[in-house]
C-alpha positions in Angstrom: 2.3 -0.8 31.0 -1.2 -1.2 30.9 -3.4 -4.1 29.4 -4.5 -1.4 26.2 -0.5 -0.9 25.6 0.3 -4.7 25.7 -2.1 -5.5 23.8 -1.3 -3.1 21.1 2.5 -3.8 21.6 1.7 -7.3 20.6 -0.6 -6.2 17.8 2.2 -4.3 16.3 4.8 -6.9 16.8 3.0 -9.7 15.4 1.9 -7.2 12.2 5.4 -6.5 11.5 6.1 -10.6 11.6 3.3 -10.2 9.0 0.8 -12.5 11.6 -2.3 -10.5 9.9 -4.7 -12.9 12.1 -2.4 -12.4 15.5 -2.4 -8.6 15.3 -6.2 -8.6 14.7 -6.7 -10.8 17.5 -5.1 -8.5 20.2 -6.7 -5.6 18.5 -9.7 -7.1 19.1 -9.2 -8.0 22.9 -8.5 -4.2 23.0 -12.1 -3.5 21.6 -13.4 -5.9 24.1 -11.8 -4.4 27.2 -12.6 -0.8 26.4 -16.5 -1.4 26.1 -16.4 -3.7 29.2 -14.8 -0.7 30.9 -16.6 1.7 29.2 -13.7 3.4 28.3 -14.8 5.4 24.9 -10.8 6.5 24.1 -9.7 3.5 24.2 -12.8 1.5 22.5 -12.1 4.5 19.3 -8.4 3.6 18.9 -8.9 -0.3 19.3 -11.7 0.3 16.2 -9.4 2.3 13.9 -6.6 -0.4 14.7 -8.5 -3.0 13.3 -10.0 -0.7 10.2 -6.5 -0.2 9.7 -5.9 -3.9 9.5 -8.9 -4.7 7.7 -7.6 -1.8 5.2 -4.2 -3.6 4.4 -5.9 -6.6 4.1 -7.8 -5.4 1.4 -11.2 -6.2 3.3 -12.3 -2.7 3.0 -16.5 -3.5 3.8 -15.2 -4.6 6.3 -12.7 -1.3 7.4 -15.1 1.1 6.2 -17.6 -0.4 8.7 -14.7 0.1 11.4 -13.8 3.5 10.6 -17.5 4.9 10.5 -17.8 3.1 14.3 -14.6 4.7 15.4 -15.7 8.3 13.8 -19.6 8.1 16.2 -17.7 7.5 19.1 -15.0 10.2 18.2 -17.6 12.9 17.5 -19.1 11.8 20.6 -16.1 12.1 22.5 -15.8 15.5 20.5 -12.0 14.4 19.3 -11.5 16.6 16.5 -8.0 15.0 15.7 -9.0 11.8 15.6 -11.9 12.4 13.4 -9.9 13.7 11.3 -7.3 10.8 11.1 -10.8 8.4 10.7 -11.9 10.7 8.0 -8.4 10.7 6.3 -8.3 7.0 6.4 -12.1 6.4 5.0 -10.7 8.5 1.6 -7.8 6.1 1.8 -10.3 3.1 1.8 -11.8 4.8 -1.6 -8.7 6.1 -3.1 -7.6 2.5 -3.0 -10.6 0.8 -4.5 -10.4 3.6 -7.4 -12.8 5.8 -6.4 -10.7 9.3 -6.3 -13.7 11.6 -6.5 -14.8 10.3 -3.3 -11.5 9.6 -2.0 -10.3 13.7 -2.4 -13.9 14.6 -0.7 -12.7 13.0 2.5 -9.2 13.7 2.3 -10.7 17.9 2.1 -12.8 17.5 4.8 -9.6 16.2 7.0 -7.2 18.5 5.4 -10.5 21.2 7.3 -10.2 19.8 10.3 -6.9 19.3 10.3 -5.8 23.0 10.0 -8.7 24.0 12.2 -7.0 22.0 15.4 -3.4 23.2 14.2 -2.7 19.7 13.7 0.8 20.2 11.3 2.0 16.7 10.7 -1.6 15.5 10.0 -2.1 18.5 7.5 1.0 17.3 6.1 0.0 13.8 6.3 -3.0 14.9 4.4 -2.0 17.0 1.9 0.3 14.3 0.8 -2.5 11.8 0.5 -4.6 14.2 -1.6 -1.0 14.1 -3.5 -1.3 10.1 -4.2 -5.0 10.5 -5.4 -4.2 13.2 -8.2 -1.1 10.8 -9.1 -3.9 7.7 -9.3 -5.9 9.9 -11.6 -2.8 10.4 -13.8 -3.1 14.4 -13.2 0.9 14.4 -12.0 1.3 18.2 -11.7 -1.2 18.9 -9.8 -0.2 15.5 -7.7 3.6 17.3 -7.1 2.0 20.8 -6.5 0.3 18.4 -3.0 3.6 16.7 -2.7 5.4 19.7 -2.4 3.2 21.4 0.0 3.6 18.1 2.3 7.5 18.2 2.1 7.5 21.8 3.2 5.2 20.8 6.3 7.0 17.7 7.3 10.3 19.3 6.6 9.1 22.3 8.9 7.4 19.7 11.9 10.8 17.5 11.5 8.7 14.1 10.4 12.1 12.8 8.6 10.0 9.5 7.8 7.4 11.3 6.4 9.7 13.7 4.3 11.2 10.4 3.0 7.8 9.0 2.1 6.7 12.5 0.0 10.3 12.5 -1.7 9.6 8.7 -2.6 6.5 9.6 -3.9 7.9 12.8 -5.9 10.1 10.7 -7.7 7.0 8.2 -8.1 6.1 10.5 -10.0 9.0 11.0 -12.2 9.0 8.1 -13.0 5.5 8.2 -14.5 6.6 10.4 -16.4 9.0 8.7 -18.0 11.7 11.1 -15.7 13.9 8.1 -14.9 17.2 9.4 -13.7 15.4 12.6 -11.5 13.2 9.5 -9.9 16.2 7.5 -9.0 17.4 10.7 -7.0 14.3 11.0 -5.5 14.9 7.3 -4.3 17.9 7.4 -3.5 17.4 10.6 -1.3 14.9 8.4 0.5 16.8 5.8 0.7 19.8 7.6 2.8 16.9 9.0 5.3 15.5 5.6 5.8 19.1 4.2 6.4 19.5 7.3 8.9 16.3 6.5 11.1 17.3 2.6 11.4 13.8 1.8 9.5 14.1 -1.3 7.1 10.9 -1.9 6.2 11.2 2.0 4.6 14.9 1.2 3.4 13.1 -2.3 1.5 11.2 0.1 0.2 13.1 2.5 -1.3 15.2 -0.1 -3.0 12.8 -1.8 -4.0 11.9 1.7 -6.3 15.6 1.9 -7.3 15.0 -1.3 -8.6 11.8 -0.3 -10.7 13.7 2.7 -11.9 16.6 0.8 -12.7 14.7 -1.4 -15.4 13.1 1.3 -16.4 16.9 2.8 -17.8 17.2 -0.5 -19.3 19.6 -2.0 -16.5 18.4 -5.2 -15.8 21.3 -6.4 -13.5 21.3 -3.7 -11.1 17.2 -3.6 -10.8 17.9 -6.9 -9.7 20.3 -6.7 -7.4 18.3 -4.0 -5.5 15.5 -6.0 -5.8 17.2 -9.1 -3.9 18.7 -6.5 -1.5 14.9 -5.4 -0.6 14.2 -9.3 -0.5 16.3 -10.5 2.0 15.5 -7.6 4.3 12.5 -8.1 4.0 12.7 -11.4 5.3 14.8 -10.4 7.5 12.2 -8.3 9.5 9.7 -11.4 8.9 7.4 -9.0 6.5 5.8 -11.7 4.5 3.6 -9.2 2.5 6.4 -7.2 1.4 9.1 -10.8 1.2 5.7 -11.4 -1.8 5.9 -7.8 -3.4 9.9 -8.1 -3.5 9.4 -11.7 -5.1 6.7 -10.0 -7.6 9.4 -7.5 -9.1 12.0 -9.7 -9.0 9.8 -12.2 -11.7 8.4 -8.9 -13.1 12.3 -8.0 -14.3 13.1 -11.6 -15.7 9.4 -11.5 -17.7 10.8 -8.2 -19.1 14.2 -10.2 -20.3 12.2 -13.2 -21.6 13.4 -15.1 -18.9 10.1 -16.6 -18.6 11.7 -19.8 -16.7 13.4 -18.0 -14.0 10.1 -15.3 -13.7 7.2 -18.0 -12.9 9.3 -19.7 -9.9 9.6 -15.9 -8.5 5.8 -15.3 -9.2 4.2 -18.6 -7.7 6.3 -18.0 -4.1 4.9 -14.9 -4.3 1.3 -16.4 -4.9 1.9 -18.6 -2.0 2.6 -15.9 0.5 -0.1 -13.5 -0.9 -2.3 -16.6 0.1 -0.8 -17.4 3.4 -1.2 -14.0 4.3 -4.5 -12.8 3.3 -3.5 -10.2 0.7 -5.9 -10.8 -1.9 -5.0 -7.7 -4.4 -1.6 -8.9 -3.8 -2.7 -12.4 -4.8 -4.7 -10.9 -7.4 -1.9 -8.8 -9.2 0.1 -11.9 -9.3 -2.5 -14.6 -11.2 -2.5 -11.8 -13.5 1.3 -11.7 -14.0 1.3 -15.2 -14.4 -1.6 -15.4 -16.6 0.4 -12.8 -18.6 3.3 -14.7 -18.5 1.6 -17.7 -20.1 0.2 -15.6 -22.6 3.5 -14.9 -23.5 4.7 -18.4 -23.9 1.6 -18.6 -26.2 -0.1 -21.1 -23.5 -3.3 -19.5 -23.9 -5.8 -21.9 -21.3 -3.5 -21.2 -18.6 -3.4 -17.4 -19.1 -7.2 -17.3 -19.6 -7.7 -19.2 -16.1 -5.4 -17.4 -14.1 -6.5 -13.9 -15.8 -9.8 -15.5 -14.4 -9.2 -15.9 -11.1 -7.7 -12.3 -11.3 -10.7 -10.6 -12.5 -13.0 -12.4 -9.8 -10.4 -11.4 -7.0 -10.2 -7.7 -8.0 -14.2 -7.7 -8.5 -14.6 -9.0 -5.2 -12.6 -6.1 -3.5 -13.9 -3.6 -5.6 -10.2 -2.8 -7.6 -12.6 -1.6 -10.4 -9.3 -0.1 -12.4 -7.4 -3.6 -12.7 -10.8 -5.0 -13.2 -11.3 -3.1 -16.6 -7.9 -4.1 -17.7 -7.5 -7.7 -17.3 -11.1 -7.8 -18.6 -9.9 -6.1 -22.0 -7.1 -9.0 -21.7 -9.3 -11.6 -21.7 -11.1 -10.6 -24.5 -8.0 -10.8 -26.4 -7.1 -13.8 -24.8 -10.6 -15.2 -26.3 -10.2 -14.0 -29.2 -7.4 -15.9 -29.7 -8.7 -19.0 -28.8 -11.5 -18.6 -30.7 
């Protein structure tokens, strides 16, 4: 095994332990290496590992920056495939910070490239991307008219992880539409897949959505059960991000029972971890729960400070969306206090 594989080998050990910093770190002796060597493949992969971590980490200045390095030394190399990954990954960068105009621009011009190289499972990737955007903008047919175009492809390529992914995100869409029971088949058939390829983190997942779908059909007890399930695999596999997201929902489903004792416990660990971690649209979603939370228990100082801290959190990380509505909240939140 080479230095570049163990490297990498750590990286992805250490972000599936949910070490954020650790992963970074041996990405980043990766980055080092190849331009000592002056090996250009190597130096374009170590740059989109570390977008891609920047990217979950919400620091996207700092993964767009990462990406666009990767992509000159790609076109340089003249690696069509991996531009278009890089490319694909940019409109992710913009389809998470809201901006789905610019977001479908890049995913088109991979979806190009993608078909030109006869690349299948990255046009399927891609066409399932251009899916989520449409869903963002709340235009869900023409998000399952994508969807379904990426389960054919990944269906066809045999990307069973993949196929899971676009049937989780079909019945995401479902649910949107207030299609409850047809999204918790669409879970559930993702959840069998997941259990078939050994992948927990996905299987988490998936539960986790039978959970949402679950309170959604006004079962209470049984969201929270798959909720817990996802929970303790999810510490299981030592992902703290996703141990944070599990203890979001679980709070989210006592705040929609009233039982505004048992939610804050579930919401501050998950504040705690969002923090350890680094997640700050994570930590971000949550002082708005609580803040809404408060607001609810008619404790109107607290629920102005952490709405707040929110606002300046999403501001800073350009989540524009979540910026408008917590800013309408506090408003109200003003108003009330006169």
């Amino acid at each position: 095994m080479s230095k570049y594989d163990r490297h990498e080998q750590a990286a992805l050990s250490a972000y599936r332990q949910g070490n954020y910093p650790e992963a970074l770190s041996h990405f980043s002796k990766n980055l080092e290496l190849a331009r000592a060597q002056g090996n250009r493949q190597e130096e374009s992969t170590a740059l989109h590992n570390m977008a891609s971590m920047y990217d979950y980490l919400c620091a996207y200045a700092r993964a767009l920056d990462l990406y666009q390095q990767a992509l000159a030394v790609m076109r340089e190399m003249g690696d069509r495939v991996g531009q278009a990954a890089t490319i694909n990954s940019i409109g992710g960068i913009y389809d998470s910070q809201g901006d789905y105009a610019q977001a479908l621009e890049y995913y088109q011009q991979a979806l190009l490239l993608r078909r030109e190289v006869g690349d299948r499972a990255g046009e399927g990737l891609t066409l399932n991307d251009i899916g989520v955007a449409y869903y963002n903008l709340d235009d869900y047919e023409r998000a399952l008219a994508y969807y379904r175009q990426a389960l054919e492809i990944r269906h066809e390529v045999g990307d069973l992880s993949g196929e899971a992914g676009t049937l989780h995100n079909i019945a995401g869409v479902y649910e949107a539409q207030g299609r409850y029971e047809q999204a918790l088949v669409g879970y559930q058939q993702d959840l069998r897949i997941m259990r078939d390829l050994g992948d927990q983190r996905g299987e988490a997942n998936a539960l986790d959505s039978i959970g949402s779908a679950c309170d959604n059909l006004g079962l209470p007890e049984q969201a929270l059960e798959h909720d817990t399930q996802a929970l303790l695999i999810l510490r299981e596999i030592g992902d703290r991000a996703g141990e944070a997201h599990a203890l979001n929902n679980i709070a989210m489903v006592h705040f929609g029972q009233g039982q505004y004792e048992q939610a804050l416990p579930n919401y501050q660990q998950a504040l705690s971890i969002y923090r350890e971690v680094g997640n700050r649209a994570g930590e971000a979603a949550v002082l708005a729960n609580i803040g809404l939370l408060y607001e609810a228990q008619g404790r109107y100082p607290q629920a102005l400070e952490n709405l707040q801290q929110a606002l300046q959190l999403d501001n800073a990380i350009g989540l524009h969306d979540l910026s408008r509505l917590i800013e309408a909240e506090i408003v109200l939140l003003q108003g009330r206090l006169g």
